[in-house]
MIDOSE-1310 file (N, C-alpha, C; in nm, 2 decimals, decimal comma, always signed):
residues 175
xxxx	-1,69/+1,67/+0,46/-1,62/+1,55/+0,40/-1,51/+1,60/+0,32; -1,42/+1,59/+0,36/-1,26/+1,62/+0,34/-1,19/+1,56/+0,20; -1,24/+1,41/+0,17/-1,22/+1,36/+0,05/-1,34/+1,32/-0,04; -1,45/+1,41/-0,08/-1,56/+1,40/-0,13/-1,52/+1,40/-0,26
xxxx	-1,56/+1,37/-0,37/-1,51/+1,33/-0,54/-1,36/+1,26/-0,52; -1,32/+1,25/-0,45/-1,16/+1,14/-0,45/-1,13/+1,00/-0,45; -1,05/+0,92/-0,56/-1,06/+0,80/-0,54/-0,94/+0,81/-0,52; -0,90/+0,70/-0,39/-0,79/+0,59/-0,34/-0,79/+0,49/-0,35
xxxx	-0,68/+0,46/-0,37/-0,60/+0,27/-0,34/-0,53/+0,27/-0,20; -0,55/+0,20/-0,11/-0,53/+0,15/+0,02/-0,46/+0,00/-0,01; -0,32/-0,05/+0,02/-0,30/-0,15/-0,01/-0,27/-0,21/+0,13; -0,26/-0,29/+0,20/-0,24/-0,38/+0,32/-0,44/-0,32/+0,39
xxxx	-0,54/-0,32/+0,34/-0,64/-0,31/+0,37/-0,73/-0,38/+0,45; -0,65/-0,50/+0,45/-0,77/-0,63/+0,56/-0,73/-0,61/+0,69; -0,64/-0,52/+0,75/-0,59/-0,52/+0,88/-0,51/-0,42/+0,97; -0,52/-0,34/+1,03/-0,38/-0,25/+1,06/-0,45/-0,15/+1,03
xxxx	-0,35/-0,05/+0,98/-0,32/+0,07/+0,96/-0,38/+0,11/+0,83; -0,38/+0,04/+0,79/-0,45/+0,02/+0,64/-0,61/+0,00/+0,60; -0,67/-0,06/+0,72/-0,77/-0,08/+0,74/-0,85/+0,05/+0,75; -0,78/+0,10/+0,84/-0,78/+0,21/+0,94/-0,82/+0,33/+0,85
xxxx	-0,74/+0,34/+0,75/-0,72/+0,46/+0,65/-0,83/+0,40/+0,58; -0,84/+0,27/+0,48/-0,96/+0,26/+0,40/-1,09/+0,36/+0,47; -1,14/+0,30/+0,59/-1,28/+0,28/+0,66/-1,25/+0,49/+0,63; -1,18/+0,55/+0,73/-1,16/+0,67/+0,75/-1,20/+0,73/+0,59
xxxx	-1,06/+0,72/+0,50/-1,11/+0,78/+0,37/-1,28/+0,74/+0,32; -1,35/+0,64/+0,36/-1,49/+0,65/+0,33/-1,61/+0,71/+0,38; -1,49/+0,73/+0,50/-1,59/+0,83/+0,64/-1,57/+0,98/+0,58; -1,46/+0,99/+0,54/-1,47/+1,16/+0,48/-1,49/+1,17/+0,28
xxxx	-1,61/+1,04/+0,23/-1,65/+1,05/+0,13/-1,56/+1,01/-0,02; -1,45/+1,00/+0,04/-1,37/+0,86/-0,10/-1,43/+0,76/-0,13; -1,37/+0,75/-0,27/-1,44/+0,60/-0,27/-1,31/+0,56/-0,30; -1,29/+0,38/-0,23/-1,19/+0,32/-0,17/-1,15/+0,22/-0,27
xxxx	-1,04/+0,18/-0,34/-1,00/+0,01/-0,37/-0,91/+0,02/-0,27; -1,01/-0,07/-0,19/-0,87/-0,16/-0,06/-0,85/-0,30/-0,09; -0,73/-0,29/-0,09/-0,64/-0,40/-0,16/-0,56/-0,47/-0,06; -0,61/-0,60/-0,06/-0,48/-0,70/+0,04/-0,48/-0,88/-0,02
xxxx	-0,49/-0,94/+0,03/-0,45/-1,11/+0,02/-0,60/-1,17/+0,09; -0,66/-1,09/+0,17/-0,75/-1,19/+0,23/-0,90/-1,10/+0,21; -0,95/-1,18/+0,12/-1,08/-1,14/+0,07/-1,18/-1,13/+0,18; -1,20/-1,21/+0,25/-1,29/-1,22/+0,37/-1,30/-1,13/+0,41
xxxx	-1,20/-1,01/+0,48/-1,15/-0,96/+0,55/-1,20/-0,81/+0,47; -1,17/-0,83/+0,35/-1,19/-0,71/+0,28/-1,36/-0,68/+0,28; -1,39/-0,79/+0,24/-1,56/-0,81/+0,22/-1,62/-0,73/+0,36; -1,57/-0,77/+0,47/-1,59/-0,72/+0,58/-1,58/-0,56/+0,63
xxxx	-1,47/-0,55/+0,56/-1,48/-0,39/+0,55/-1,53/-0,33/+0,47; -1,57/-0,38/+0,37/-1,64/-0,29/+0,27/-1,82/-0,31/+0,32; -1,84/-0,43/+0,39/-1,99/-0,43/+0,48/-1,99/-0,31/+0,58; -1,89/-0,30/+0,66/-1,91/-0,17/+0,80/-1,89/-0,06/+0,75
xxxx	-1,84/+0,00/+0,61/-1,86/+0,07/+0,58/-1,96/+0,12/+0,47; -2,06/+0,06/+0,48/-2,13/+0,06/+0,38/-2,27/+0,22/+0,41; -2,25/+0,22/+0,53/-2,32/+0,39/+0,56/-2,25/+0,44/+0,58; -2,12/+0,47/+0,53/-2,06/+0,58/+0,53/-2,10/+0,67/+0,42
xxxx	-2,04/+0,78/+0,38/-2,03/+0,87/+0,28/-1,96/+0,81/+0,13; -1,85/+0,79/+0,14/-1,83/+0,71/+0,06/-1,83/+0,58/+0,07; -1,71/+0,50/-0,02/-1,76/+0,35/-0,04/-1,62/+0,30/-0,05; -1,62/+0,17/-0,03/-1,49/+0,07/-0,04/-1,55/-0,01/-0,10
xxxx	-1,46/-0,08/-0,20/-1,47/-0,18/-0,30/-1,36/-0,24/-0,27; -1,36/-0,44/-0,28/-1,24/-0,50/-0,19/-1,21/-0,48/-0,37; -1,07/-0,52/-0,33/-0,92/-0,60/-0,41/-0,86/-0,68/-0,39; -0,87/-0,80/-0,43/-0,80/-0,89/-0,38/-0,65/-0,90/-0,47
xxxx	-0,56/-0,86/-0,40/-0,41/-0,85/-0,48/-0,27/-0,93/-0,40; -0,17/-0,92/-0,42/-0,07/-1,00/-0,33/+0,00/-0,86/-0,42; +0,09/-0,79/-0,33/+0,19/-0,65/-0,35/+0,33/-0,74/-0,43; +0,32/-0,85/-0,38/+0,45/-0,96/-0,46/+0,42/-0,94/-0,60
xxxx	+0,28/-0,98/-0,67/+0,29/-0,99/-0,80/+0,24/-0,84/-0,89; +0,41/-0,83/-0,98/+0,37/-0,73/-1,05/+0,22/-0,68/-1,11; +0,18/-0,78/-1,19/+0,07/-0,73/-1,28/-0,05/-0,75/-1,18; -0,04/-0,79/-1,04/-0,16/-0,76/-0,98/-0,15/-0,66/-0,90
xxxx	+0,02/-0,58/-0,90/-0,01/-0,46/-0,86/-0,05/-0,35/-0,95; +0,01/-0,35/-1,07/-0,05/-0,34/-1,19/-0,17/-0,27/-1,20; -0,25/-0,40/-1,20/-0,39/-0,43/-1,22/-0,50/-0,32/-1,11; -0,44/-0,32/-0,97/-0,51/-0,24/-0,89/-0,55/-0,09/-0,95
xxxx	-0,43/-0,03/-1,00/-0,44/+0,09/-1,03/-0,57/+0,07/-1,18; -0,52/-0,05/-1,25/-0,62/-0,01/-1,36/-0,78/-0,04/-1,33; -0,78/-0,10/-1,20/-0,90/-0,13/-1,18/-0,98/+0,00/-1,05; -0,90/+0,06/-1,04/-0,97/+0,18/-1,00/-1,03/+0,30/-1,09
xxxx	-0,95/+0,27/-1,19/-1,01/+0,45/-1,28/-1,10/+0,34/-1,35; -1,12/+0,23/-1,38/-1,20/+0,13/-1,46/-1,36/+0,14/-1,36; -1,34/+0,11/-1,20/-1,45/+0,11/-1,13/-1,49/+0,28/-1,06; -1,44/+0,33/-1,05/-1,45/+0,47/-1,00/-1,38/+0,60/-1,13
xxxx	-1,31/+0,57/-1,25/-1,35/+0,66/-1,31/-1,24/+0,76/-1,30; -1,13/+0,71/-1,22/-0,97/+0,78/-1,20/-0,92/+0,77/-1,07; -0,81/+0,82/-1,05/-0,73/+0,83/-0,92/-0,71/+0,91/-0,86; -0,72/+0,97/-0,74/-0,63/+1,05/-0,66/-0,54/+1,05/-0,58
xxxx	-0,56/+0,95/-0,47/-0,45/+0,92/-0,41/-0,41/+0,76/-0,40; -0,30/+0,73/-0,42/-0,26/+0,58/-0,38/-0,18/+0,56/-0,23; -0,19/+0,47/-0,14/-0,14/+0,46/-0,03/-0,08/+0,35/-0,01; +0,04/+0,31/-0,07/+0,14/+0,21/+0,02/+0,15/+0,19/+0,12
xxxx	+0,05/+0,11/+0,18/+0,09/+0,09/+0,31/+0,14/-0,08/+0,38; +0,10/-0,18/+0,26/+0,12/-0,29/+0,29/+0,22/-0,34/+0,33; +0,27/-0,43/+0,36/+0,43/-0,49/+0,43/+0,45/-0,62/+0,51; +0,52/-0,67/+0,50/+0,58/-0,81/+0,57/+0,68/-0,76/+0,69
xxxx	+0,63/-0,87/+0,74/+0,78/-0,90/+0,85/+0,84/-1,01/+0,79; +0,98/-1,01/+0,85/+1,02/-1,15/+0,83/+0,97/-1,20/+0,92; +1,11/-1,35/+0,95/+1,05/-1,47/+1,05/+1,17/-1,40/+1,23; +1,24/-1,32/+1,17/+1,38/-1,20/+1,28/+1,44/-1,35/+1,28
xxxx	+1,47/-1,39/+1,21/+1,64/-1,51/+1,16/+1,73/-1,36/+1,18; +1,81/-1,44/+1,25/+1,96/-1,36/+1,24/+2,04/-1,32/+1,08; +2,09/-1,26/+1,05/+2,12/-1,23/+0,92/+2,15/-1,37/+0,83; +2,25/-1,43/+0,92/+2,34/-1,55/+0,86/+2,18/-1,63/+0,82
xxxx	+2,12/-1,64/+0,86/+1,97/-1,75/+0,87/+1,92/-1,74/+0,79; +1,85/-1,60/+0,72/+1,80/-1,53/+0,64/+1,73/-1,68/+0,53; +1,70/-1,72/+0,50/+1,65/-1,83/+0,38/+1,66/-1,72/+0,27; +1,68/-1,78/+0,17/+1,67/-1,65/+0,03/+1,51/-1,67/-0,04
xxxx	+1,43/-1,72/+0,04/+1,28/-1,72/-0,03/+1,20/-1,58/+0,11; +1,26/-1,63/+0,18/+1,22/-1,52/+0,31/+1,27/-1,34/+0,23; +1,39/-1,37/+0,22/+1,45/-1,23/+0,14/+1,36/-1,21/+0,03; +1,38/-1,26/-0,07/+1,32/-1,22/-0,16/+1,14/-1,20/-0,16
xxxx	+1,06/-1,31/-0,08/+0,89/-1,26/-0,03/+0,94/-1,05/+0,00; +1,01/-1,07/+0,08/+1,01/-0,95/+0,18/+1,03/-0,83/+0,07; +1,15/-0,87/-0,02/+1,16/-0,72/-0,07/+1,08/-0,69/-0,20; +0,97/-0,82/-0,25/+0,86/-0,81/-0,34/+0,79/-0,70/-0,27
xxxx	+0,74/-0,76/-0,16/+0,64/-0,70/-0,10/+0,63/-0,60/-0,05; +0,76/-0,52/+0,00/+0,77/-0,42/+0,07/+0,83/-0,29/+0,04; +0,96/-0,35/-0,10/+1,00/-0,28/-0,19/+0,96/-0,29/-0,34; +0,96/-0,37/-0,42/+0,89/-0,40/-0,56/+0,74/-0,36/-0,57
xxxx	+0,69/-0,39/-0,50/+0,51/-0,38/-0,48/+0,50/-0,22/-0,48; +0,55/-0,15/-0,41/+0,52/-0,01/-0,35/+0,61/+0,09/-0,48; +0,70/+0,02/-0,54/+0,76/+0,09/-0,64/+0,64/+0,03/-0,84; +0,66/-0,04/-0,83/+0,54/-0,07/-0,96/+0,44/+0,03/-0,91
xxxx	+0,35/+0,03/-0,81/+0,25/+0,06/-0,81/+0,25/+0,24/-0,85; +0,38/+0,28/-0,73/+0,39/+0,44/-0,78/+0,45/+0,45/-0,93; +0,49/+0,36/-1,00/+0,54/+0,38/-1,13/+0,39/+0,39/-1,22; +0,31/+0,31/-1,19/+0,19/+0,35/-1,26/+0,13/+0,44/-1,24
xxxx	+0,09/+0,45/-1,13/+0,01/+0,58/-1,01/+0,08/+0,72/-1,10; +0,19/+0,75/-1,11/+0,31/+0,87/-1,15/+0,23/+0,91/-1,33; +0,26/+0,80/-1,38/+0,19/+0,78/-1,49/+0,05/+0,82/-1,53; -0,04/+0,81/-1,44/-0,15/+0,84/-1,45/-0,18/+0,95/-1,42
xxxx	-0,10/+1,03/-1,29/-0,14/+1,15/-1,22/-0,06/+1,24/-1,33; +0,05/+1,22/-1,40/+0,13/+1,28/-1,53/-0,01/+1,33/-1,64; -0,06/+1,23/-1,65/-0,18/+1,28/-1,77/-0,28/+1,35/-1,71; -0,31/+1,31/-1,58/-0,43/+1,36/-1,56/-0,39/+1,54/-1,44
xxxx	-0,25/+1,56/-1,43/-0,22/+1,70/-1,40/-0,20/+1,68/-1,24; -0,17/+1,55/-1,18/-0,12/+1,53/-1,03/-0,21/+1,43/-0,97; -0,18/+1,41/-0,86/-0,22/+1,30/-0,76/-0,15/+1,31/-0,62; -0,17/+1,24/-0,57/-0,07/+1,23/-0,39/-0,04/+1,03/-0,39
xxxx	+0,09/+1,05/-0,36/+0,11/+0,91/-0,32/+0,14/+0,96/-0,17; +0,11/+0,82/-0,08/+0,17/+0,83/+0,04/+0,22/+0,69/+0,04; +0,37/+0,66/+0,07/+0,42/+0,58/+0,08/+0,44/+0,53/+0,31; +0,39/+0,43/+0,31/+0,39/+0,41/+0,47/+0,54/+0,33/+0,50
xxxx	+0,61/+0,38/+0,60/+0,72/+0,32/+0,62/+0,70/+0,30/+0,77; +0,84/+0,25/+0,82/+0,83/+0,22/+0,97/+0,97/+0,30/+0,98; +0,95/+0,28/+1,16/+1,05/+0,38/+1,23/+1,17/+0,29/+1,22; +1,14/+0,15/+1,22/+1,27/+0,09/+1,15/+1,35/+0,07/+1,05
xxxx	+1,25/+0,11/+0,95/+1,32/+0,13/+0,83/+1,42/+0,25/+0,85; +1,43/+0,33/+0,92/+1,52/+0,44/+0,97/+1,62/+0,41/+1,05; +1,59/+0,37/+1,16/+1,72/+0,34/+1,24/+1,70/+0,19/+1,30; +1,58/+0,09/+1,25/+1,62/-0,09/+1,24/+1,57/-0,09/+1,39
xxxx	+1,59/-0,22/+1,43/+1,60/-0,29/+1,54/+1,66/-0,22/+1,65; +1,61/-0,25/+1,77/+1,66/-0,21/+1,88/+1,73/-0,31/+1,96; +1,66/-0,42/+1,98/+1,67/-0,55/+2,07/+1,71/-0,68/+1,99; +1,84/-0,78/+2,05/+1,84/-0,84/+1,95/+1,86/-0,80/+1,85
xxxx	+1,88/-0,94/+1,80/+1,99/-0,90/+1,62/+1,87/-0,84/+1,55; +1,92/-0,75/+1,47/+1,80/-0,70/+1,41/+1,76/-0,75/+1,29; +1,65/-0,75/+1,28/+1,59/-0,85/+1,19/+1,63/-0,77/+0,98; +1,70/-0,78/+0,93/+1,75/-0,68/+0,80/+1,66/-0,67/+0,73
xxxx	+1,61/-0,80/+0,70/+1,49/-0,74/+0,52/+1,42/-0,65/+0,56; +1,30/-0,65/+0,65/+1,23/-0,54/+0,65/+1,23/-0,40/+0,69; +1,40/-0,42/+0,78/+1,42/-0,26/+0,74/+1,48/-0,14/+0,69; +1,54/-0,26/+0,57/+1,63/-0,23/+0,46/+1,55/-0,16/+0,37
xxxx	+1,42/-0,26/+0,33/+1,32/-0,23/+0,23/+1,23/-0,11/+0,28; +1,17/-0,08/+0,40/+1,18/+0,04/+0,44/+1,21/+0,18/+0,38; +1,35/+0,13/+0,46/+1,42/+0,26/+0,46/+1,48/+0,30/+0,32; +1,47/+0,22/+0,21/+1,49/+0,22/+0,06/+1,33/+0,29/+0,00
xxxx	+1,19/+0,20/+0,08/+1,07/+0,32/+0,02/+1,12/+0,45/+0,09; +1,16/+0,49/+0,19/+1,14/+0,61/+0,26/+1,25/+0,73/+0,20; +1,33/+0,67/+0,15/+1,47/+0,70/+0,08/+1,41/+0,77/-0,08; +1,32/+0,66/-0,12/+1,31/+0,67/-0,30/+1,16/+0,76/-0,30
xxxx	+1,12/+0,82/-0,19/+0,97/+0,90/-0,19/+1,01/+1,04/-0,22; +1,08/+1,06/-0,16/+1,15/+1,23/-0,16/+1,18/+1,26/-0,33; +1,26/+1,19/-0,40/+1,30/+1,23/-0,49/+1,21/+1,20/-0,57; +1,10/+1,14/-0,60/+1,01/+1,11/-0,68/+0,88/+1,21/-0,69
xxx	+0,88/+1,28/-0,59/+0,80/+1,41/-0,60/+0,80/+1,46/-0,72; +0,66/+1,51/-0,74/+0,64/+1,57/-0,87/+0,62/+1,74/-0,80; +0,67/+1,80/-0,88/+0,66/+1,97/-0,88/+0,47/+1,98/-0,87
């Protein structure tokens, strides 16, 4: 068991890729806050993984609101006793409106969630792993956030916000 005494935050956890990693990090003995919007969903994964090695505990969060991204982190060293890794993985699409289209509630949902959300949370995470002598963030991006759309106009917020997490990871490395 590869992550045995390790706690993580898993954020987009009710579905995807995120899911994926929760269940796994419990398979190799983490114990998990997996964090997303839909409680059901969470409850659910924390039932199928419940003979694993380690453990998942849901979070119900929205990556939009600061102090409930906030809150995740303080609610892991609160329930498990500290941190080791946090995982940005959550994210929106838009609705792929052509740029001109764009609604400014559509823009702004997107770069809460995809940019703001994943930046608070490593701002805390940083903070914590600072006192406690390191941590690992993994920030999850897409291949769009690098080089965008292929087909069709390409859709901007989400792979601006992207390529802005994938851009601001590098330099934020801690020695």
């Amino acid at each position: 068991m590869k992550l045995q005494g390790k706690v993580a935050i898993v954020t987009g956890a009710s579905a995807g890729m995120g899911r994926g990693i929760a269940y796994h990090y419990a398979r190799e003995g983490a114990q998990v806050l997996a964090v997303a919007r839909r409680q059901e969903r969470l409850q659910a994964l924390a039932q199928e993984a419940s003979g694993l090695p380690g453990e998942i505990v849901p979070f119900v969060a929205d990556m939009a609101d600061k102090l409930q991204v906030e809150g995740m982190i303080d609610k892991a060293i609160e329930v498990f006793g500290g941190l080791h890794i946090l995982v940005n993985n959550a994210g929106i699409m838009d609705d792929f409106s052509p740029v001109g289209d764009v609604e400014d509630e559509m823009w702004e949902r997107v770069l809460a969630v995809n940019l703001h959300g994943p930046f608070y949370a490593c701002r805390k995470a940083v903070k914590y792993f600072e006192q406690m002598g390191g941590g690992v963030i993994i920030n999850v991006a897409s291949i769009g956030g690098l080089f965008g759309a292929r087909a069709g106009e390409p859709p901007i917020p989400p792979p601006s916000t992207r390529w802005l997490v994938s851009r601001r990871t590098r330099p934020s490395c801690m020695p």
